[in-house]
C-alpha positions as CSV (number, residue, x, y, z in Angstrom):
1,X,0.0,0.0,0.0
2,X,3.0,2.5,0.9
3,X,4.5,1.9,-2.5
4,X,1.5,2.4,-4.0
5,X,1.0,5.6,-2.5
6,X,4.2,6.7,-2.8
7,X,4.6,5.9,-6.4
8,X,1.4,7.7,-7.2
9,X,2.2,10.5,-5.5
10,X,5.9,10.4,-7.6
11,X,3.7,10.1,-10.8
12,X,1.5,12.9,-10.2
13,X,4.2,15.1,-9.4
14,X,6.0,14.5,-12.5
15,X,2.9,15.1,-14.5
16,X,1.9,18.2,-12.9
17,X,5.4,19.4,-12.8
18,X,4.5,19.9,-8.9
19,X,6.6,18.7,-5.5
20,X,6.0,15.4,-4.9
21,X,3.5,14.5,-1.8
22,X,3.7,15.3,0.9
23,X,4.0,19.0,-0.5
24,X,7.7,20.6,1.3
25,X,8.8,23.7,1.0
26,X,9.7,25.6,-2.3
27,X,13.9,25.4,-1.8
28,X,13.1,21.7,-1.3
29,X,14.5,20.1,-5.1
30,X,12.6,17.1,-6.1
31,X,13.6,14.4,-8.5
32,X,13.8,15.6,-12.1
33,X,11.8,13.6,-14.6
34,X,13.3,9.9,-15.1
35,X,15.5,10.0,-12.0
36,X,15.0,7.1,-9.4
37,X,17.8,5.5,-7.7
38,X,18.1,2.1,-7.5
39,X,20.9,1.6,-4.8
40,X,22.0,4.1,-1.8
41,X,25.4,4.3,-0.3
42,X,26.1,5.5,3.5
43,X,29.4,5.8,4.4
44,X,29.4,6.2,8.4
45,X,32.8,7.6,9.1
46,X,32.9,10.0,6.0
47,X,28.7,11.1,6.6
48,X,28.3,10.7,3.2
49,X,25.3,9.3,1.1
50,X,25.3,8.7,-2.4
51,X,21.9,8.1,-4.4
52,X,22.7,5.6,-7.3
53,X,20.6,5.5,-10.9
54,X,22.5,3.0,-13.3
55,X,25.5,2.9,-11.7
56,X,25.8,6.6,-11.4
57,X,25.9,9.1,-8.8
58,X,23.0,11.2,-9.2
59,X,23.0,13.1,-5.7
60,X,24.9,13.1,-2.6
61,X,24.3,14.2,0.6
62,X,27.4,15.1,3.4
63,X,27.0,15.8,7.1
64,X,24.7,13.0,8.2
65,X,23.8,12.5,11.8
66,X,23.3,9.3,13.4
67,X,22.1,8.1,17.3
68,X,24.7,8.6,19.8
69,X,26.6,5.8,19.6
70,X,28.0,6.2,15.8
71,X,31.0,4.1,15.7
72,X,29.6,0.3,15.1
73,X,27.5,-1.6,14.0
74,X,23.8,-1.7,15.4
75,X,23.6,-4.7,17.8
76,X,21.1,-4.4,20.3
77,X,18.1,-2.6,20.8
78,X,19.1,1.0,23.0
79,X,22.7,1.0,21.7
80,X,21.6,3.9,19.7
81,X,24.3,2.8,17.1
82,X,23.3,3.2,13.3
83,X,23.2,-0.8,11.9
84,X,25.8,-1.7,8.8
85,X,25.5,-3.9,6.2
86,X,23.0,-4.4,3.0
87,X,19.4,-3.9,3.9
88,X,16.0,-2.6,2.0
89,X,14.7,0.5,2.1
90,X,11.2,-1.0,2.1
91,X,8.4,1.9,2.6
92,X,8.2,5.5,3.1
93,X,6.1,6.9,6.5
94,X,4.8,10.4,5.4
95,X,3.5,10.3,9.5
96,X,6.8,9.6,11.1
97,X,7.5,12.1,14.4
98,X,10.2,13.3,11.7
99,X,9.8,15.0,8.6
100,X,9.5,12.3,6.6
101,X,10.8,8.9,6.6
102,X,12.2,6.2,4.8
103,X,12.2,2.8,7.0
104,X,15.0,0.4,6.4
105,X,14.9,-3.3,6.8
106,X,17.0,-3.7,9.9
107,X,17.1,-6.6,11.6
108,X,18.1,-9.4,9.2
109,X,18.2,-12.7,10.0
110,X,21.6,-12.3,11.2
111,X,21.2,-9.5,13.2
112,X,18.8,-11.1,14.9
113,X,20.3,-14.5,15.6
114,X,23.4,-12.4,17.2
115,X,21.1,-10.8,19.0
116,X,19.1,-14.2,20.4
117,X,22.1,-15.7,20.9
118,X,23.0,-13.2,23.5
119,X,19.4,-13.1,24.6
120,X,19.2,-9.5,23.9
121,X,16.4,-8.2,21.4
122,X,18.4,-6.1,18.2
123,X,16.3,-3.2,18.3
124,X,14.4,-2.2,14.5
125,X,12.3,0.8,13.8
126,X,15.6,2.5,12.1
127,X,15.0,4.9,9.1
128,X,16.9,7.9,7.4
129,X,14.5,10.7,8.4
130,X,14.3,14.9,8.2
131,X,14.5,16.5,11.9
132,X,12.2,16.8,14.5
133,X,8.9,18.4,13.7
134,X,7.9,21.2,15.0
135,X,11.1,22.3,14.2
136,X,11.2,25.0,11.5
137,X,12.0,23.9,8.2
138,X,15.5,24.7,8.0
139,X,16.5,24.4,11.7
140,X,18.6,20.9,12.4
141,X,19.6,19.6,15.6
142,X,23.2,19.7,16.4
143,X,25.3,16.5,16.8
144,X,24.5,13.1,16.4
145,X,20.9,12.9,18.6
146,X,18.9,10.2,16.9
147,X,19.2,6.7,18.5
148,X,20.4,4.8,15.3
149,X,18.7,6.2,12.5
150,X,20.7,8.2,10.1
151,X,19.1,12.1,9.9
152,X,19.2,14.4,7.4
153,X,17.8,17.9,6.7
154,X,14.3,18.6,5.8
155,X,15.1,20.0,2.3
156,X,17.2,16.7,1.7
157,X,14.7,14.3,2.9
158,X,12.3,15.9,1.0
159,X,14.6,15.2,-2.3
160,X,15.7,12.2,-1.0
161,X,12.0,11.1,-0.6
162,X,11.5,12.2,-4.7
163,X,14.2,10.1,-5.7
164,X,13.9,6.8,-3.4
165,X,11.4,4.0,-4.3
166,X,10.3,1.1,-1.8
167,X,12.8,-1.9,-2.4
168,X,15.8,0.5,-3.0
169,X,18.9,-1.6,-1.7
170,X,20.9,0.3,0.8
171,X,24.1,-0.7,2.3
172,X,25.9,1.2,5.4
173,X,29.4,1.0,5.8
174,X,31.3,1.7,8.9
């Protein structure tokens, strides 16, 4: 149903030559006609992400925030460490307590058999996401604040948002 929604919403927006739902701000860019990435790259220790279409960079993004715990990978649920590894980014969540959200697939199978194994639960519930709301748009919280998701601004979730379908693969590197 998300992906429905959200690919309407990207199909209308084209076609109308309008933002894409749900409507941001007018410095917000949006994807340009044919652009949709099919991979995303996150480096951790450089706070970089890369949007791929074909192979090809077609947007990056520098200065990403993560929980506050960003060195290592996510292990257990509180460790408010950002997870790495190859995951989905499997729906959109236009009613996240963020502006706007992309949810990705953490745990996998093996995150969660570490965490059984050590009787611990591995967390989940981790998207890349804008700041707070209630924020203005352009305000951003300083430092690293979230508690393993990966932040960005408003105006680059927002593009980011254009440009991502459900399904994208996503891998985070340390």
């Amino acid at each position: 149903m998300h992906a429905i929604m959200r690919s309407l919403a990207f199909l209308s927006a084209i076609a109308l030559g309008a933002a894409a739902i749900p409507a941001s701000p007018a410095h917000a860019q949006q994807a340009r006609a044919g652009e949709r990435a099919d991979f995303v790259l996150v480096d951790k220790s450089e706070r970089k992400l890369w949007v791929y279409q074909n192979g090809r960079v077609i947007r990056s993004y520098s200065g990403l925030q993560y929980g506050d715990q960003p060195v290592g990978h996510k292990r257990f649920q509180g460790d408010e460490r950002t997870p790495e590894g190859r995951y989905t980014i499997s729906y959109g969540n236009e009613q996240s307590s963020y502006y706007l959200s992309l949810h990705i697939d953490y745990p996998n199978a093996q995150d969660r058999a570490h965490a059984r194994s050590r009787g611990r639960s591995p967390g989940g519930l981790i998207f890349i996401h804008g700041q707070p709301n209630g924020l203005p748009f352009d305000a951003r919280v300083p430092g690293d604040w979230t508690d393993g998701c990966i932040a960005l601004s408003n105006a680059e979730i927002a593009e980011l948002w254009s440009l991502v379908p459900d399904g994208t693969p996503i891998e985070i590197r340390p």
